[in-house]
N, C-alpha and C positions, 0 to 999 in steps of 0.2 A: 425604553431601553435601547442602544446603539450596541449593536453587534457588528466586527469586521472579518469578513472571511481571508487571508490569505493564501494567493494561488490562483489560476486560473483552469483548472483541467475538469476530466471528468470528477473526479474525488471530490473535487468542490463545487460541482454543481449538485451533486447528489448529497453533500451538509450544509448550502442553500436552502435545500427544499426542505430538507428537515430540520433545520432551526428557523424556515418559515414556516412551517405547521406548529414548531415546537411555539411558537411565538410568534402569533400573526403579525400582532399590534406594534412588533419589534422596529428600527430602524437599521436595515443591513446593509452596507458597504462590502465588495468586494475588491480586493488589487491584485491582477488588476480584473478580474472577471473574464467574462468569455460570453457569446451572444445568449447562449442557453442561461447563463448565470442572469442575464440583464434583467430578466423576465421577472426574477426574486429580491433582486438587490442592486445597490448602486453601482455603478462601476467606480472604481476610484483609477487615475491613468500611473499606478505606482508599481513596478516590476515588485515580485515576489521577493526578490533579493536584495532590496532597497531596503535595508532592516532602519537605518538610520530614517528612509522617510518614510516611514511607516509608521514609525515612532513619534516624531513629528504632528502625522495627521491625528493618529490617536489620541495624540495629547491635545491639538488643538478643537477637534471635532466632540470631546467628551466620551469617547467612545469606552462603553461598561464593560468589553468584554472583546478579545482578539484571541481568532483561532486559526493557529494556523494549520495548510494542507500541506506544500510538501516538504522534503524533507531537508534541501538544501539553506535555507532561509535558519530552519531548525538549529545545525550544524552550525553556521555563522556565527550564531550566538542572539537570535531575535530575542529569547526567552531570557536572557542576561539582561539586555539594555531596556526592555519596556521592563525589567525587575527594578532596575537602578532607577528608571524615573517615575514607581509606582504606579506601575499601567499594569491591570488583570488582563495576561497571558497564559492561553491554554497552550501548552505543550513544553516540553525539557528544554533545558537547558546544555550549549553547547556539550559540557562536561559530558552530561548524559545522553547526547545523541550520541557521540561514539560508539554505541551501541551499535549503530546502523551506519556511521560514516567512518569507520573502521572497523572490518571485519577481524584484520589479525585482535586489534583490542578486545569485541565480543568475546572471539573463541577464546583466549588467552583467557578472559571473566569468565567463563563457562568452564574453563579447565581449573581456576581455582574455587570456584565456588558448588565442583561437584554437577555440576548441570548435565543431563545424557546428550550429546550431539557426536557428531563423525569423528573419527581419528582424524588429527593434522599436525600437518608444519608450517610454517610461517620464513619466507625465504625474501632477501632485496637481490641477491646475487643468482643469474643465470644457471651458470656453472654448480652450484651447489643443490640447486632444484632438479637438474638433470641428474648431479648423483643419486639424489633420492630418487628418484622418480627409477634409474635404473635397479633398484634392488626387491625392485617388486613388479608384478603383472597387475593385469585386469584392469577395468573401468577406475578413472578417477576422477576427478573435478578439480578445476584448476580456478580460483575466484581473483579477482582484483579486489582490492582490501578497499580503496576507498569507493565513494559513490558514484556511480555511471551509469546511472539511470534504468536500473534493470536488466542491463544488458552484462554485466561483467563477467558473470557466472558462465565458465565453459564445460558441460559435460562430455568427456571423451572418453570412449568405448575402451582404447588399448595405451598403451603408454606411447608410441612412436604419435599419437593427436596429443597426449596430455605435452608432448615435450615441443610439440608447437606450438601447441599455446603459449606453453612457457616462454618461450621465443620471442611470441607477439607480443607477449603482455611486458616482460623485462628488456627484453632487445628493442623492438619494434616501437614499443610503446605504443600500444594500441590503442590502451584508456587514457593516456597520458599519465599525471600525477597518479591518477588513483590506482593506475595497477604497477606504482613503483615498487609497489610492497604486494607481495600474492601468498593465499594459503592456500595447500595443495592438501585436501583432503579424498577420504574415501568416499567412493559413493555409496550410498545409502540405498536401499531397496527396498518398499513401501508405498502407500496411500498417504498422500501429502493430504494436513487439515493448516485452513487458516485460523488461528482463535484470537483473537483482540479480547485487551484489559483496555478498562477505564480504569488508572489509576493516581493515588495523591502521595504514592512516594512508599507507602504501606500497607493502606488497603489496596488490593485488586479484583475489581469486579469483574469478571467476564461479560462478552456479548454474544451476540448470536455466533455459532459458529460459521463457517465459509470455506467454501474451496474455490481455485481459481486455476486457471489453465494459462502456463505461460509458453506450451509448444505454440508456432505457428499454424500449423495445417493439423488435419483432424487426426483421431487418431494416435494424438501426442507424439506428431513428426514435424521436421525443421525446426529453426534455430527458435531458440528461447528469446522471447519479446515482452516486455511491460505487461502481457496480461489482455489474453483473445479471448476471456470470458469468467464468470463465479457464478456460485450460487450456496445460498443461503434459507434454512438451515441446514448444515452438512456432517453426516453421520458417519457410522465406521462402519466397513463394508461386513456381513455377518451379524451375528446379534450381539455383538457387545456393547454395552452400555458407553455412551455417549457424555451422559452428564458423570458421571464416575470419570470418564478419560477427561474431561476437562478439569474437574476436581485435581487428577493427579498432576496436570501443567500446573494450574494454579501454585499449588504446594510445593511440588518438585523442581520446578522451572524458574514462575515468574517471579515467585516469593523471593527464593535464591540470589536470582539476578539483583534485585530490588535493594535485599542487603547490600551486595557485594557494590551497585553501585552509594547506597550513600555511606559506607565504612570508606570511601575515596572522596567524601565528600561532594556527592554529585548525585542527591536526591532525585528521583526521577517522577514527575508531573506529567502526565498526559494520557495519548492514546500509546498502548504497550501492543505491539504485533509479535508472535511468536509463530513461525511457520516451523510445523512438525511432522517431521517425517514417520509414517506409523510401523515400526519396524517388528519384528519379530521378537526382539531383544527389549521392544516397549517404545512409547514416545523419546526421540530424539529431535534437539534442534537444527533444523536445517539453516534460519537465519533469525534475527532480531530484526524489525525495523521500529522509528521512534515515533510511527505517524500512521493514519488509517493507510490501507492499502488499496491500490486503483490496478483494479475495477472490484475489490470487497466490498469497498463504500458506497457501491452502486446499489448492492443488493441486503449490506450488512444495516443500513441504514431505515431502510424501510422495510423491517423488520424485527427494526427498536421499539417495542411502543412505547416505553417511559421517554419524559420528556429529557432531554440530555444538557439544554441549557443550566439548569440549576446546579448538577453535579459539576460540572465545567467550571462555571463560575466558582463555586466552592473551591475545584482544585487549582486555579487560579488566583485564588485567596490565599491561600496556603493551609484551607481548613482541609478537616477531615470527611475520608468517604465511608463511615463507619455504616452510617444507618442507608446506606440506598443501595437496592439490586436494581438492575436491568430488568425491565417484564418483556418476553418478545412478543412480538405481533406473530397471530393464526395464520397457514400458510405458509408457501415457499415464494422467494424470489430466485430467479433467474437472470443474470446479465451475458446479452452478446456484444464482442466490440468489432464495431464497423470499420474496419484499415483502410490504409489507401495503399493501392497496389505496390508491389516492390518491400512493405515493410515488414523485419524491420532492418532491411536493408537501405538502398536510395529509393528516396520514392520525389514525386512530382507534386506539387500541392495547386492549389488554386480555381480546383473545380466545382461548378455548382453543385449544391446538394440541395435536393427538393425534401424534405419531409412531412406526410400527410398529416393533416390536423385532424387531433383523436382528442375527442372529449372523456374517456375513459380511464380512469384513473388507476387503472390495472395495468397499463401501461406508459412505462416516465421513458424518455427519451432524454440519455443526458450528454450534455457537449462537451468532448475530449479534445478537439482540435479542429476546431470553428473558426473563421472570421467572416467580419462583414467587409464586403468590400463595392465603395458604390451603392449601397445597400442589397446586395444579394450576399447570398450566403455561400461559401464557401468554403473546401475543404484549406487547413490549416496545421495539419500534424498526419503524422504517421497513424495513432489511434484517433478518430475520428469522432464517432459517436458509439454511446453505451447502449442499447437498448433493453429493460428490465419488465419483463412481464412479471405480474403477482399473481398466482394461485392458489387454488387450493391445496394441490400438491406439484411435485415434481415437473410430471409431465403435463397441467397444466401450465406452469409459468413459465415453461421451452416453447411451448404453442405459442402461447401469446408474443414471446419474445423476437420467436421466430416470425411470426406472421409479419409485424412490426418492418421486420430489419430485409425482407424479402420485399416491403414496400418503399422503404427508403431509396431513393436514387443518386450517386453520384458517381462518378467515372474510376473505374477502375476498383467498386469496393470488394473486399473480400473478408470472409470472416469464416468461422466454424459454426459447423452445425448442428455438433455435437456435446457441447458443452452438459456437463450434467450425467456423461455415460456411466461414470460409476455408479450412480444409484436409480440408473432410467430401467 
């Protein structure tokens, strides 16, 4: 079998590893990979967003099965074109990423098809954002509609930050294209949970669930970044039932969603991410995305135990997920992400990074922003490396995690220490 991974980050080095356990004997290509990835799979020299040579290699390599990681390639339309020339692709289709690469689209589908998420509006013009925004107090959130890499989302405490924002994002152009269009919703107040479907359009299977941390410094203070850490599996604070609250996303949520997108004709195939805010008033959407999420994948992953090859392929086929549940793996995972200083502002890249050799498999080490250069290793992004301790419970796989990333050396790292406080 010929497996290709598309993407190069953490996300993807950590569905490497598990469609190389999933499938020793496999033959995996990555585009374009990352040093951590090389260890699993080929590199192939093709940008992510290269949907057209992508397509190409596919076809000409035989390759049985292509999945992609992030989400821009998704949005493009990669799942359209290897459709048109009969190549098995895991993940949606442009139509159905809108889900994730326009947010006013999401919520506008969540407001016709009944879904519980925040009150909103959907605004292109300045001036009419500031009307709104003056006819109420308190805390809001001011989003860039299209994709910006994690960062668009501005939470602002009173309205005189939300109408800056507004500023930046329609004046300023801060995200460029994608925050030409912004939705200016309420904030929500709650325990956020990550839950991912594997889905074929109709059935939705759940996975393990996850929580992640997207404040910069501990304590859930400074700006909101791609994600300083998760962990996996993640409960609701108090005794309430867990598998019951994912039951009711399932039903209430993803299922919804799922109609409403293929009644528009845009069936939706892939990984399904629903981030929910756990409010008072019951789960509510905070966002959609159309693809695993980084750093979930670091931890949601290894903590799959069924194998994920076969379901994939399936939904790739365009067969049914009728007969197969997720089994998870015993224990917790835990992931921390190693930064490079300054992010996720300006930061510096180029620096060595030593990392000790650990034959323990209780601890994976995965590459977010790697290169080699001359052959030494190098920092290469903003998020750096993942490091995922497994445990037996909680406060083992923080230990290990911790240990791990307390050994790692490169200049300038900085990370959270705390990841995991809600249920430590």
């Amino acid at each position: 079998m010929k497996l290709l991974i598309v993407g190069g980050g953490g996300r993807e080095h950590a569905l490497a590893d598990k469609l190389r356990r999933d499938a020793p004997a496999a033959t995996i290509f990555a585009a374009p990979g990352n040093p951590g990835i090389a260890a699993l799979a080929e590199p192939v020299s093709l940008s992510a967003e290269d949907v057209a040579g992508l397509a190409r290699f596919a076809e000409d390599e035989g390759v049985d099965l292509t999945v992609v990681g992030p989400e821009v390639p998704l949005a493009a339309g990669i799942a359209d074109l290897f459709a048109d020339r009969g190549l098995a692709l895991f993940g949606p289709s442009a139509g159905a990423s809108r889900l994730e690469a326009s947010k006013a689209f999401a919520k506008s589908l969540m407001r016709d098809q009944h879904v519980p998420t925040a009150e909103f509006e959907i605004f292109t013009d300045a001036g009419l954002a500031h009307e709104y925004l003056a006819a109420g107090d308190g805390p809001i959130v001011v989003k860039a509609s299209g994709l910006a890499a994690g960062k668009g989302a501005l939470v602002c405490d009173d309205r005189q930050a939300a109408a800056e924002a507004v500023d930046a994002l329609l004046v300023a152009g801060q995200f460029g294209d994608a925050g030409a269009k912004i939705v200016i919703e309420e904030c929500m107040v709650g325990v956020e949970l990550s839950i991912f479907f594997l889905t074929d359009g109709e059935v939705a299977v759940p996975l393990v669930t996850s929580r992640d941390y997207k404040r910069a410094a501990e304590g859930d203070a400074g700006l909101n970044t791609g994600g300083m850490g998760a962990y996996a599996p993640a409960g609701i604070p108090g005794d309430a039932d867990t598998a019951a609250l994912v039951e009711e996303v399932r039903s209430s949520i993803a299922l919804p969603v799922l109609e409403g997108l293929a009644e528009r004709g845009w069936p939706y195939r892939g990984f399904l991410y629903a981030g929910i805010m756990l409010t008072d008033q019951g789960p509510k959407v905070v966002e959609f995305n159309c693809r695993m999420g980084d750093p979930e994948a670091q931890v949601v992953f290894p903590m799959t135990g069924s194998n994920l090859v076969e379901p994939m392929l399936a939904v790739a086929r365009g067969e049914s997920l009728s007969d197969w549940q997720a089994r998870p793996e015993n224990g917790t995972a835990l992931t921390t992400v190693l930064a490079s200083a300054g992010y996720p502002g300006s930061y510096e890249t180029g620096f060595p990074v030593d990392i000790p050799v650990d034959a323990d498999d209780s601890v994976r080490v995965y590459h977010a922003g790697t290169a080699l250069r001359d052959g030494r290793l190098v920092t290469a992004g903003g998020r750096v490396l993942a490091v995922t301790g497994i445990g037996e419970d909680l406060g083992a796989a923080a230990g290990l995690s911790q240990a791990m990333a307390e050994r790692i050396r490169f200049e300038g790292k900085h990370w959270r220490r705390d990841i995991g406080w809600h249920e430590r």
